[in-house]
N, CA, C and O atoms as CSV, one atom per row, in Angstrom:
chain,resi,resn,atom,element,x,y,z
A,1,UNK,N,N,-5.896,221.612,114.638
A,1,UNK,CA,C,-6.932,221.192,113.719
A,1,UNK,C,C,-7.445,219.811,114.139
A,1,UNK,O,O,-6.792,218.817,114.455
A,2,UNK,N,N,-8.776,219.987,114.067
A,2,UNK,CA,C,-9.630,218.469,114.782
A,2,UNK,C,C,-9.168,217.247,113.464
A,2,UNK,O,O,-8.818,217.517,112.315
A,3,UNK,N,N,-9.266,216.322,113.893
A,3,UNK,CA,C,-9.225,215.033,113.083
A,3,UNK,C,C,-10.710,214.523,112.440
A,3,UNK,O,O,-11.722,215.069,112.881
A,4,UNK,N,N,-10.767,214.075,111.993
A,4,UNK,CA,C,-12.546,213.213,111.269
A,4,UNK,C,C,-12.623,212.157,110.982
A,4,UNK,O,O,-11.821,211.928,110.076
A,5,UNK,N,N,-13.333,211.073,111.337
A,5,UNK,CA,C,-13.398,209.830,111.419
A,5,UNK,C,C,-14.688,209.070,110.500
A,5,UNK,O,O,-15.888,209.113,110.772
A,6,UNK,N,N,-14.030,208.369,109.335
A,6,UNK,CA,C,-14.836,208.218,108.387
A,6,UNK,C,C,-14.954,206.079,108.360
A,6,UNK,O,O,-14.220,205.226,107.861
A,7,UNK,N,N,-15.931,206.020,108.968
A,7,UNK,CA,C,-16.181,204.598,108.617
A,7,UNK,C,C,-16.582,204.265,107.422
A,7,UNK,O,O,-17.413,204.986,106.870
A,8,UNK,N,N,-16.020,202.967,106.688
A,8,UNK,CA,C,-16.511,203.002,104.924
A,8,UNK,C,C,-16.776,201.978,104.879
A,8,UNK,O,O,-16.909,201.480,105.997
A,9,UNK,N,N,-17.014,201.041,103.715
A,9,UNK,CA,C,-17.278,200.203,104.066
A,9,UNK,C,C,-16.194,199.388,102.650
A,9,UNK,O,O,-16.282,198.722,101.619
A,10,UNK,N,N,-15.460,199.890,103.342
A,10,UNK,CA,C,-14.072,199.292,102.446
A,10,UNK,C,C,-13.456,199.537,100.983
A,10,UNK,O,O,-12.336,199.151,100.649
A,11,UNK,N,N,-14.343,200.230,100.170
A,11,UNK,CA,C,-14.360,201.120,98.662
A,11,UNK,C,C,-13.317,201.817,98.683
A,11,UNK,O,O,-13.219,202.976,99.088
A,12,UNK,N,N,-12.040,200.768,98.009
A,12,UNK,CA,C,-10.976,201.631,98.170
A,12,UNK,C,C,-11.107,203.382,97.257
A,12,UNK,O,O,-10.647,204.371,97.827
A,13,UNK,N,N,-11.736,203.499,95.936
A,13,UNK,CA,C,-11.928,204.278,95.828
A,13,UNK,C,C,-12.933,205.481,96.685
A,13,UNK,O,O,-13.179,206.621,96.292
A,14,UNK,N,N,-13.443,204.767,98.067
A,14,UNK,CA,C,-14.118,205.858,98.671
A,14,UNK,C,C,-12.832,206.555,99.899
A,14,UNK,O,O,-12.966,207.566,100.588
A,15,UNK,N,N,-11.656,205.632,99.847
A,15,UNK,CA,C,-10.911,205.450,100.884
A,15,UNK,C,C,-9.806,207.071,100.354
A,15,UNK,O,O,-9.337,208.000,101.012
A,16,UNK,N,N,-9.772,206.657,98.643
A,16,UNK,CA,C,-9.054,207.626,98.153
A,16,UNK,C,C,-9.374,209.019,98.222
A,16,UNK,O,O,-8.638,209.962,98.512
A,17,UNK,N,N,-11.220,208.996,97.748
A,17,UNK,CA,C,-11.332,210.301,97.870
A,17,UNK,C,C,-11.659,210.977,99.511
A,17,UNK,O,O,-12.379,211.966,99.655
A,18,UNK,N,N,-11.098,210.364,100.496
A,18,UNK,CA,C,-11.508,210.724,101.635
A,18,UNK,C,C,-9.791,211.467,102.123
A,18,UNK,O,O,-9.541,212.336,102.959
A,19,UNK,N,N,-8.667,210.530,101.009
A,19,UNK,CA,C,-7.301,211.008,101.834
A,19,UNK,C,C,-6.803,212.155,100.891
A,19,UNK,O,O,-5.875,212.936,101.102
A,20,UNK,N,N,-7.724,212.072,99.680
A,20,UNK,CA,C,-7.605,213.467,98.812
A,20,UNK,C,C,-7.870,214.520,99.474
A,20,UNK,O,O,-7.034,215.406,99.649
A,21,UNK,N,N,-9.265,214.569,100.005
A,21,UNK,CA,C,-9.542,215.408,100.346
A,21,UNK,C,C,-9.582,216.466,102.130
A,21,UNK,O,O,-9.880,217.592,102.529
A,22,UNK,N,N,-9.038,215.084,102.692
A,22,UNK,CA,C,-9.031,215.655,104.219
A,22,UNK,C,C,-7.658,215.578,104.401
A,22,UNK,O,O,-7.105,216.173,105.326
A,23,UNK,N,N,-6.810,214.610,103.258
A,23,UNK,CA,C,-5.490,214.343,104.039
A,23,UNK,C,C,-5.451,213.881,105.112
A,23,UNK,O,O,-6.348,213.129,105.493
A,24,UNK,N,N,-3.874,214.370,106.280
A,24,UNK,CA,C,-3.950,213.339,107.362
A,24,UNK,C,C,-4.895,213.931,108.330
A,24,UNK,O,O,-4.592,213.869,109.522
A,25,UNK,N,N,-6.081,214.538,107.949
A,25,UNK,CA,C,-6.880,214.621,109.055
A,25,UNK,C,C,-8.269,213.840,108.932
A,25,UNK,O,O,-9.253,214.141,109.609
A,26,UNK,N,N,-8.247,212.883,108.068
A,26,UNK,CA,C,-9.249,212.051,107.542
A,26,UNK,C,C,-8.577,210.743,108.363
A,26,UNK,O,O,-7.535,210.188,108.012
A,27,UNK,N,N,-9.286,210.417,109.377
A,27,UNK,CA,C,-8.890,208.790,109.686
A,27,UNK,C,C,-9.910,207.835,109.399
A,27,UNK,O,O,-11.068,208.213,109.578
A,28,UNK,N,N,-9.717,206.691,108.995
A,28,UNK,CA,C,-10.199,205.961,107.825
A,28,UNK,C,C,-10.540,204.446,108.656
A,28,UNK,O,O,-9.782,203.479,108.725
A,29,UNK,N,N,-11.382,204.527,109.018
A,29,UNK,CA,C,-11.711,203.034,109.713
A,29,UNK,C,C,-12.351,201.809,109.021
A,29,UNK,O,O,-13.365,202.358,108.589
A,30,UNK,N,N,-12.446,200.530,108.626
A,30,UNK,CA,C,-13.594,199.842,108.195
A,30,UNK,C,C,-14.441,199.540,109.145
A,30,UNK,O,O,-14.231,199.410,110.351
A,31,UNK,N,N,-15.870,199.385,108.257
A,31,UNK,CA,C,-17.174,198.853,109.568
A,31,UNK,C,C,-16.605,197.408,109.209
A,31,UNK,O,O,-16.035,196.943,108.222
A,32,UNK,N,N,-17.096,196.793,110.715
A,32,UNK,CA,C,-16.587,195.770,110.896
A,32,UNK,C,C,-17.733,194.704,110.280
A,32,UNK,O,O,-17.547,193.584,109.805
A,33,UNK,N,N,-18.726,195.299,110.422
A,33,UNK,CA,C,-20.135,194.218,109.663
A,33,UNK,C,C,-19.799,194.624,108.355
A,33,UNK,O,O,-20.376,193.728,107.739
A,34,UNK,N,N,-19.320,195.279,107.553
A,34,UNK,CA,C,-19.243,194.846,106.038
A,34,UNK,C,C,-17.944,194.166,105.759
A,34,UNK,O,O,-17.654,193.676,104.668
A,35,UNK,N,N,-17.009,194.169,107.060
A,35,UNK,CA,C,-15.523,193.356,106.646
A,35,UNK,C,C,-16.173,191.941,107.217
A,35,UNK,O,O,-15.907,190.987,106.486
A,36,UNK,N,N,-16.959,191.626,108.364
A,36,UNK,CA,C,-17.637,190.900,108.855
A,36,UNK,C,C,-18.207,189.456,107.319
A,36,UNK,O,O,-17.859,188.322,106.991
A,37,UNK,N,N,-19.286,190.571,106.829
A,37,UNK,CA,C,-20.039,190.071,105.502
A,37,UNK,C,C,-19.282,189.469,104.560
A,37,UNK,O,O,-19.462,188.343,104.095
A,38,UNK,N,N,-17.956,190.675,104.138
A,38,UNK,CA,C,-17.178,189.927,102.864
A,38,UNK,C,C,-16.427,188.744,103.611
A,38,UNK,O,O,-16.846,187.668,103.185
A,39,UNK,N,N,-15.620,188.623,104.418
A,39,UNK,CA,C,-15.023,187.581,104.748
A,39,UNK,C,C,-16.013,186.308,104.735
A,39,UNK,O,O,-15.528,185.189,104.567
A,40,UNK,N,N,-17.175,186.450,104.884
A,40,UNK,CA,C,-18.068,185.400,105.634
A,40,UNK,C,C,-18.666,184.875,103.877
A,40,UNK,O,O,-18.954,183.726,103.543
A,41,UNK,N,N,-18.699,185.726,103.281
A,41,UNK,CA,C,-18.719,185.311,101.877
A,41,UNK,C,C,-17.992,184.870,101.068
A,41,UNK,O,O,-18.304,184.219,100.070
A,42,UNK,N,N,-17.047,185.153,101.389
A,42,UNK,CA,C,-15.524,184.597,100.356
A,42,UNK,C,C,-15.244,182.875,100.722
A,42,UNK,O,O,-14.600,182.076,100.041
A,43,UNK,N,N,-15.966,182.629,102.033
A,43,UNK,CA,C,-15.857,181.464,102.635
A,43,UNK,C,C,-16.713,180.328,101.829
A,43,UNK,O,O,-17.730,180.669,101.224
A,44,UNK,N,N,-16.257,178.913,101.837
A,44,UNK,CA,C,-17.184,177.945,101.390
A,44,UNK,C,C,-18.295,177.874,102.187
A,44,UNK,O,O,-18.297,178.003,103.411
A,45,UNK,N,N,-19.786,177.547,101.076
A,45,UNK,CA,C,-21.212,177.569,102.200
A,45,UNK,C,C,-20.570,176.462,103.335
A,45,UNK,O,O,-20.818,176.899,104.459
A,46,UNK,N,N,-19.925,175.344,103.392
A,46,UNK,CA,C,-20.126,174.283,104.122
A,46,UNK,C,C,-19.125,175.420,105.259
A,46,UNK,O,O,-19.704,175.515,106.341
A,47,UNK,N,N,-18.126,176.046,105.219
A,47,UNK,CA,C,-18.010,176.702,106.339
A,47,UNK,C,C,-18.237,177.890,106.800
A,47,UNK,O,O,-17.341,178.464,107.420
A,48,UNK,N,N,-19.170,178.349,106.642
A,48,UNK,CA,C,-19.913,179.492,107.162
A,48,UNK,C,C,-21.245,178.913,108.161
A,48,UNK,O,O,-21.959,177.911,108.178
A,49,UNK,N,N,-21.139,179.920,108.799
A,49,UNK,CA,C,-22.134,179.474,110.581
A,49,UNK,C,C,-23.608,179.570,109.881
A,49,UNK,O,O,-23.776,179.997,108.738
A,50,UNK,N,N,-24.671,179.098,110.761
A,50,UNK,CA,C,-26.160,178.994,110.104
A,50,UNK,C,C,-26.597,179.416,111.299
A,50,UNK,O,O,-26.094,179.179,112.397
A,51,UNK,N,N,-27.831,180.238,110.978
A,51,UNK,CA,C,-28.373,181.174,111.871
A,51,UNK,C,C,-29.754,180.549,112.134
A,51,UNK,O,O,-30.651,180.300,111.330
A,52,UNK,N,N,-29.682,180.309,113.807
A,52,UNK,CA,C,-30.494,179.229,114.058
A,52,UNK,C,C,-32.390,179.735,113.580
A,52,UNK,O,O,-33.301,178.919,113.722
C-alpha cells in the first residue's frame, strides 16, 4: 500500500483528521513558509529582518 504525503500548515486539528483517516499511511509534513511566518511572528518587531 502506497503512502500519501500531506503538507499542512500546522492545524493540529487538520493533523488529526489526516491520522484518523489515512492512519500510518498519511505522512504529515509542515510547510516550511507557514512554520517560517509563525516563528517570524511570535518574534519581537525589533528582531525580525526588514525587507529591503
Amino acid at each position: 500500500m502506497r503512502s500519501l504525503l500531506f503538507v499542512i500548515d500546522g492545524a493540529k486539528v487538520l493533523r488529526r483528521a489526516i491520522a484518523d483517516a489515512f492512519g500510518s499511511r498519511g505522512l504529515i509534513r509542515r510547510c516550511r513558509e507557514h512554520k517560517k511566518r509563525n516563528v517570524t511572528n511570535a518574534l519581537p518587531e525589533r528582531m525580525r529582518a526588514t525587507d529591503p
